[in-house]
PDB file of N, CA, C and O in Angstrom:
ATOM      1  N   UNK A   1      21.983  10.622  31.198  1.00  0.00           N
ATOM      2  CA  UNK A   1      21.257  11.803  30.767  1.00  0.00           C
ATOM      3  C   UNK A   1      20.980  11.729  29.262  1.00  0.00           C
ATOM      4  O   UNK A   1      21.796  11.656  28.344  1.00  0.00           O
ATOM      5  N   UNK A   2      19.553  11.767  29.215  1.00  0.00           N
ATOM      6  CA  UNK A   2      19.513  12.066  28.079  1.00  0.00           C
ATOM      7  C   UNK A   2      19.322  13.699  26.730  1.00  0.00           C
ATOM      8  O   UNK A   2      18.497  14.589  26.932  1.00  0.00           O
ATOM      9  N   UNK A   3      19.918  13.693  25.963  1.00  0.00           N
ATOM     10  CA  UNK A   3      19.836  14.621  25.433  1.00  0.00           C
ATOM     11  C   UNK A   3      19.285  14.319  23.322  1.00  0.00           C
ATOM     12  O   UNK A   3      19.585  13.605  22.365  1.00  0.00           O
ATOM     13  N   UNK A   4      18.048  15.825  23.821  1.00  0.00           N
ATOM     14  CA  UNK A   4      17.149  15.377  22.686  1.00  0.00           C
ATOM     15  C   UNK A   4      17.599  16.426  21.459  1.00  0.00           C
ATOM     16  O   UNK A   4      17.910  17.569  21.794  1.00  0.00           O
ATOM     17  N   UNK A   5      17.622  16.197  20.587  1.00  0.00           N
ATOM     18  CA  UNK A   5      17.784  17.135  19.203  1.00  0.00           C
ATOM     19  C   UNK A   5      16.959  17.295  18.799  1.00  0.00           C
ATOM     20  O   UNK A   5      15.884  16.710  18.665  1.00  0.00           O
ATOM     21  N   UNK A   6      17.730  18.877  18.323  1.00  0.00           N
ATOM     22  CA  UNK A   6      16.401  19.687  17.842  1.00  0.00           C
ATOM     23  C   UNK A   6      16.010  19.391  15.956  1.00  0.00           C
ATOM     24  O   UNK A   6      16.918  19.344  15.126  1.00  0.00           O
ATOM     25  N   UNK A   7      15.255  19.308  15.768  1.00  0.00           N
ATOM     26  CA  UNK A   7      14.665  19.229  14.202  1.00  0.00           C
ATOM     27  C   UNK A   7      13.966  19.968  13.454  1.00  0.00           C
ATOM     28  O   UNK A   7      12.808  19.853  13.053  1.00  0.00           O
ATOM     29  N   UNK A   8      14.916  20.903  13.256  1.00  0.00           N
ATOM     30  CA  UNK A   8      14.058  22.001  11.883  1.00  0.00           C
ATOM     31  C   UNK A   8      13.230  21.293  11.023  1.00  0.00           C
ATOM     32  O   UNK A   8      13.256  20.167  10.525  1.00  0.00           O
ATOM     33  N   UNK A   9      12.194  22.631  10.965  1.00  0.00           N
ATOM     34  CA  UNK A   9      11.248  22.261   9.910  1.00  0.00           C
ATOM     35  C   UNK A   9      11.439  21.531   8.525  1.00  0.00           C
ATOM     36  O   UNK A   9      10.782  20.720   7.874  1.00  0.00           O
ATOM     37  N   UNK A  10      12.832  22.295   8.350  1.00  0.00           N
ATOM     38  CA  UNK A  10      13.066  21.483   6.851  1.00  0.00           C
ATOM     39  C   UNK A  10      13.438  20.087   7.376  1.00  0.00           C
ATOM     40  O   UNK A  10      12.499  19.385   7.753  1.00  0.00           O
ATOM     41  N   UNK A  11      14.304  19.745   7.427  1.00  0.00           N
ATOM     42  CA  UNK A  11      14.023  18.297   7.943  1.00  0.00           C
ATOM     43  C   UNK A  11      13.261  17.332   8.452  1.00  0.00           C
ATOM     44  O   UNK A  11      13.480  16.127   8.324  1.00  0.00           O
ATOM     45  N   UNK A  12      12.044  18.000   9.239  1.00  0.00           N
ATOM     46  CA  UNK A  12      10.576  17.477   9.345  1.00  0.00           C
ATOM     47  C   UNK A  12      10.144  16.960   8.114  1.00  0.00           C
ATOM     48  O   UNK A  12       9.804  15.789   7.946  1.00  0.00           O
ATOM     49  N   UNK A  13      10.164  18.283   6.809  1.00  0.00           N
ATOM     50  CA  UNK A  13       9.321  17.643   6.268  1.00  0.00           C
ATOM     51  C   UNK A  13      10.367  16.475   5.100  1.00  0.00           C
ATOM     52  O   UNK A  13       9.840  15.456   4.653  1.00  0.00           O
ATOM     53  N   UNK A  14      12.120  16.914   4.686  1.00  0.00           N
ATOM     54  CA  UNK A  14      12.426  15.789   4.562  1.00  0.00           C
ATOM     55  C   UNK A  14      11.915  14.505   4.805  1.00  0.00           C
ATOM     56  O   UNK A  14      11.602  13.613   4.017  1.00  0.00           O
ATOM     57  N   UNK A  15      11.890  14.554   5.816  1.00  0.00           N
ATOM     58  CA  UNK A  15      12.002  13.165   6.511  1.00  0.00           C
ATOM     59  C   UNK A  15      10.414  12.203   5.956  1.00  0.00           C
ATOM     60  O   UNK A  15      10.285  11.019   5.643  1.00  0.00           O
ATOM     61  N   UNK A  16       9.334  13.411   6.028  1.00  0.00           N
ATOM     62  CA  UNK A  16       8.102  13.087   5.687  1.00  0.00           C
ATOM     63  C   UNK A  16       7.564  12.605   4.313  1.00  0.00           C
ATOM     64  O   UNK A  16       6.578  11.945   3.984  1.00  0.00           O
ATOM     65  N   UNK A  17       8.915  13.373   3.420  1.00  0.00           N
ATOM     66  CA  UNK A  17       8.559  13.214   2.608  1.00  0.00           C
ATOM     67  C   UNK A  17       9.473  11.551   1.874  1.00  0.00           C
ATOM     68  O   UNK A  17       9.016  10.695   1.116  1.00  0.00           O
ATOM     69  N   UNK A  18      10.500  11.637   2.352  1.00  0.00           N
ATOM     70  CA  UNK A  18      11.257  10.363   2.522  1.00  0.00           C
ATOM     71  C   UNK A  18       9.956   9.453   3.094  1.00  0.00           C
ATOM     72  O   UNK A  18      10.022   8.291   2.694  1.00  0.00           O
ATOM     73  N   UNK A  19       9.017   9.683   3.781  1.00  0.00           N
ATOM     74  CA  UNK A  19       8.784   8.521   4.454  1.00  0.00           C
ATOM     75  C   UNK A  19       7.172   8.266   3.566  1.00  0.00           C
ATOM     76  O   UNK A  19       6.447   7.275   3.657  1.00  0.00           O
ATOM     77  N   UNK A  20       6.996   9.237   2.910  1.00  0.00           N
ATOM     78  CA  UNK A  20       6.189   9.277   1.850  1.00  0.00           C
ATOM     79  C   UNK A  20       6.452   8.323   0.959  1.00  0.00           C
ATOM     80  O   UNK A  20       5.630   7.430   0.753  1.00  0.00           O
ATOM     81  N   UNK A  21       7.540   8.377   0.363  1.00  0.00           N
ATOM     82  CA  UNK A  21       8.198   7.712  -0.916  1.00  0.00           C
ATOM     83  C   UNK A  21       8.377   6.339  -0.892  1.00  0.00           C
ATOM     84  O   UNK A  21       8.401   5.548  -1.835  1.00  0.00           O
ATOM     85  N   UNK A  22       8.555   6.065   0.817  1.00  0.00           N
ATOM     86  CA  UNK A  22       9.245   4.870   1.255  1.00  0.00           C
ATOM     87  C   UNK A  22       7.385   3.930   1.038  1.00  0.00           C
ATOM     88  O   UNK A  22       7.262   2.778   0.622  1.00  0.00           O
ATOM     89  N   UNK A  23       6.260   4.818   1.444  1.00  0.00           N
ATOM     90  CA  UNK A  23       5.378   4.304   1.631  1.00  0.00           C
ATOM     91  C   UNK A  23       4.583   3.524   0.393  1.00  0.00           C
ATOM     92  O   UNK A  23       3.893   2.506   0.348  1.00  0.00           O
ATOM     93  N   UNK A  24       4.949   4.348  -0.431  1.00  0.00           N
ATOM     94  CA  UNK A  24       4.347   4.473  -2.140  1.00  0.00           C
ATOM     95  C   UNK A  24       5.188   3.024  -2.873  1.00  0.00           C
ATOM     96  O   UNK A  24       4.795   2.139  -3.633  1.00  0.00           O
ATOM     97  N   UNK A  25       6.236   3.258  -2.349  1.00  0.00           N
ATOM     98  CA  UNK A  25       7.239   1.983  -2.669  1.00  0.00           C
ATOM     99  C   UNK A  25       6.654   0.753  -2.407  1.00  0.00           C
ATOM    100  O   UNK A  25       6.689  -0.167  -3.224  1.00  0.00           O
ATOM    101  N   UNK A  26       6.245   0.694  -1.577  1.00  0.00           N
ATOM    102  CA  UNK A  26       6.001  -0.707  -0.413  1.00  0.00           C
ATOM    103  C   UNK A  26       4.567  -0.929  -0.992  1.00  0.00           C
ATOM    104  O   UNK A  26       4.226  -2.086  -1.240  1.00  0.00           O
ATOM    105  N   UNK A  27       3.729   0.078  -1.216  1.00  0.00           N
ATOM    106  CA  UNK A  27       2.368  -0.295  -1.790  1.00  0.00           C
ATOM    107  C   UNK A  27       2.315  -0.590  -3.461  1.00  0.00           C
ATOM    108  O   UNK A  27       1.352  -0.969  -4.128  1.00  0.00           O
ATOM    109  N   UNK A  28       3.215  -0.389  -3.741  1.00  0.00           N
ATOM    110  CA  UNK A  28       3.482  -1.064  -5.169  1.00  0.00           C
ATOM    111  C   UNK A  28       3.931  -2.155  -5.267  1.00  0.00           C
ATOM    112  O   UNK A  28       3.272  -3.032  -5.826  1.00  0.00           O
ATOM    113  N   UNK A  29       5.178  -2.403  -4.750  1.00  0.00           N
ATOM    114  CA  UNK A  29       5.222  -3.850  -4.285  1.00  0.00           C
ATOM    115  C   UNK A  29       4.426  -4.819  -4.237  1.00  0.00           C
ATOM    116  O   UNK A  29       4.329  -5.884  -4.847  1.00  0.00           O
ATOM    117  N   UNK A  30       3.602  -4.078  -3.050  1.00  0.00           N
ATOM    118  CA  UNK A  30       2.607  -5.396  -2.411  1.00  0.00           C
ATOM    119  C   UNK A  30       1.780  -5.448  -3.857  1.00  0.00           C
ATOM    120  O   UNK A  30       1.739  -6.596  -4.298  1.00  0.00           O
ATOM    121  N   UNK A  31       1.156  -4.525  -4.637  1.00  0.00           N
ATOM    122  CA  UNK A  31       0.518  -4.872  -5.719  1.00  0.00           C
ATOM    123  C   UNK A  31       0.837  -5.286  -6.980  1.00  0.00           C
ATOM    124  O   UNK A  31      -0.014  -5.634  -7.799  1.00  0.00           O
ATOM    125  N   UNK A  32       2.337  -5.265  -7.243  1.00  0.00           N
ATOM    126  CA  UNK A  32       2.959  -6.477  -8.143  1.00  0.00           C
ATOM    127  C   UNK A  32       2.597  -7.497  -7.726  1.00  0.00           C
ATOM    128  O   UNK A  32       1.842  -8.292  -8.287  1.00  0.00           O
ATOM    129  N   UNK A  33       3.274  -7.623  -6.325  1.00  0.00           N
ATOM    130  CA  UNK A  33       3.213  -9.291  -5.758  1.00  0.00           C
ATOM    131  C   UNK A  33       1.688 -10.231  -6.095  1.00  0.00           C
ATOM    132  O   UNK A  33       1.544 -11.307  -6.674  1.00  0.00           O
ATOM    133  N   UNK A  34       0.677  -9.295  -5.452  1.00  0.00           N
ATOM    134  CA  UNK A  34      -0.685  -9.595  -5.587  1.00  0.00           C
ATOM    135  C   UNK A  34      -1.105 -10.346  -6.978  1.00  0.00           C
ATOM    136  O   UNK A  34      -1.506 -11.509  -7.028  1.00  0.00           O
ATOM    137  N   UNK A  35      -0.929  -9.399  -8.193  1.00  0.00           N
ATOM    138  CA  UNK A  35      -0.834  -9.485  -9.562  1.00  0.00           C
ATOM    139  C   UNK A  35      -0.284 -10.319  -9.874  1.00  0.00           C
ATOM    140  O   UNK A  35      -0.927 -11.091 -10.586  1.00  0.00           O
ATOM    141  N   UNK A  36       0.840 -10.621  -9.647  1.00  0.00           N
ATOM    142  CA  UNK A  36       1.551 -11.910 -10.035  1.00  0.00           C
ATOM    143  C   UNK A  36       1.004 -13.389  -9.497  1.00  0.00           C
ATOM    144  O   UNK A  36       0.690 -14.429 -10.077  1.00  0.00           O
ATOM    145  N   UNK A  37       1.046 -12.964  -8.078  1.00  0.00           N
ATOM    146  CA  UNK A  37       0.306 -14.530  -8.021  1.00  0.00           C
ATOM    147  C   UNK A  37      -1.249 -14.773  -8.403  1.00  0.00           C
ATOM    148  O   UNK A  37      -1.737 -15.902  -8.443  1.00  0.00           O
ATOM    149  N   UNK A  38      -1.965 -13.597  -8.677  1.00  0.00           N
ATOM    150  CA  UNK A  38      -3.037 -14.103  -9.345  1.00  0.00           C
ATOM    151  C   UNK A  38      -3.363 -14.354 -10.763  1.00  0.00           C
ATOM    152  O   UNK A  38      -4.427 -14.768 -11.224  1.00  0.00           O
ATOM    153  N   UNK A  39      -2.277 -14.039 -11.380  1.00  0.00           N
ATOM    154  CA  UNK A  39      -1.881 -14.145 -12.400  1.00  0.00           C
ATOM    155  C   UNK A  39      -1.057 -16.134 -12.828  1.00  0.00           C
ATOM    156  O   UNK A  39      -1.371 -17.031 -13.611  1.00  0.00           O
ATOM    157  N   UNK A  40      -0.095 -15.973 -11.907  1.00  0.00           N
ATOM    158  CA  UNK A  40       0.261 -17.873 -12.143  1.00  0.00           C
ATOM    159  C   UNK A  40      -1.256 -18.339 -11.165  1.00  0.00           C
ATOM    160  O   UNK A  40      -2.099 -18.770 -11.953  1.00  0.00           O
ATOM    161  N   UNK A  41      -1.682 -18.348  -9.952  1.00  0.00           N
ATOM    162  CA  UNK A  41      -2.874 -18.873 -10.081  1.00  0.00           C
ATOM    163  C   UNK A  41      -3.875 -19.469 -11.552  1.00  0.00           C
ATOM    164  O   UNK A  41      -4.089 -20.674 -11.688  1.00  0.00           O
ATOM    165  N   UNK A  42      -4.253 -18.729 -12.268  1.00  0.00           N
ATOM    166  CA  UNK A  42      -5.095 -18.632 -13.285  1.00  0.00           C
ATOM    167  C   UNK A  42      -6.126 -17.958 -13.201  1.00  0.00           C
ATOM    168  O   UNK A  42      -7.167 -18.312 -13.754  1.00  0.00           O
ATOM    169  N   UNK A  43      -6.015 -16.823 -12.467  1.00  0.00           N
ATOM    170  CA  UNK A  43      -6.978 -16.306 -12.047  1.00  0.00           C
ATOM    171  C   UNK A  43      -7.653 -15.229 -12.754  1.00  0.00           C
ATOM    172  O   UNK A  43      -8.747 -14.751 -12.455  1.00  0.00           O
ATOM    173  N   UNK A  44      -6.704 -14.803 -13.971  1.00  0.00           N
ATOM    174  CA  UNK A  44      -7.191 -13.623 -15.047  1.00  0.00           C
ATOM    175  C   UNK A  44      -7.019 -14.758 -16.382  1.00  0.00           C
ATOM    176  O   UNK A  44      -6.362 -15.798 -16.341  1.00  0.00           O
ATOM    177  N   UNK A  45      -7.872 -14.188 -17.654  1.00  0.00           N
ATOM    178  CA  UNK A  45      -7.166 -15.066 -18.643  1.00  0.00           C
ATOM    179  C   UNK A  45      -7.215 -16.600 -18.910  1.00  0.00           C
ATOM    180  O   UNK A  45      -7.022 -17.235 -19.947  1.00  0.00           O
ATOM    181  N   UNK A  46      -7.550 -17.011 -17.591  1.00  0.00           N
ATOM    182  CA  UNK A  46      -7.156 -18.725 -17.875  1.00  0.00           C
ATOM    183  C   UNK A  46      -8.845 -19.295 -18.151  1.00  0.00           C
ATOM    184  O   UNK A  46      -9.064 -20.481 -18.396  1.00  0.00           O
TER     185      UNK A  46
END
């Protein structure tokens, strides 16, 4: 049997907003990473 829990609103949007943050994180990342290797490439500058 399964049994489902319940999730107040506040924790909805916790969670949303956690998953906000988590998202913003990861897209910065990826655009260091980007930057950097086009950067040792020679791709700006050189």
């Amino acid at each position: 049997m399964i049994e489902t829990v319940k999730v107040t609103e506040k924790q909805k949007k916790s969670r949303r907003n956690r998953n906000v943050a988590l998202g913003l994180v990861l897209a910065g990342l990826v655009g260091l990473f980007y930057v950097i290797t086009i950067v040792k490439i020679g791709g700006i500058g050189g």
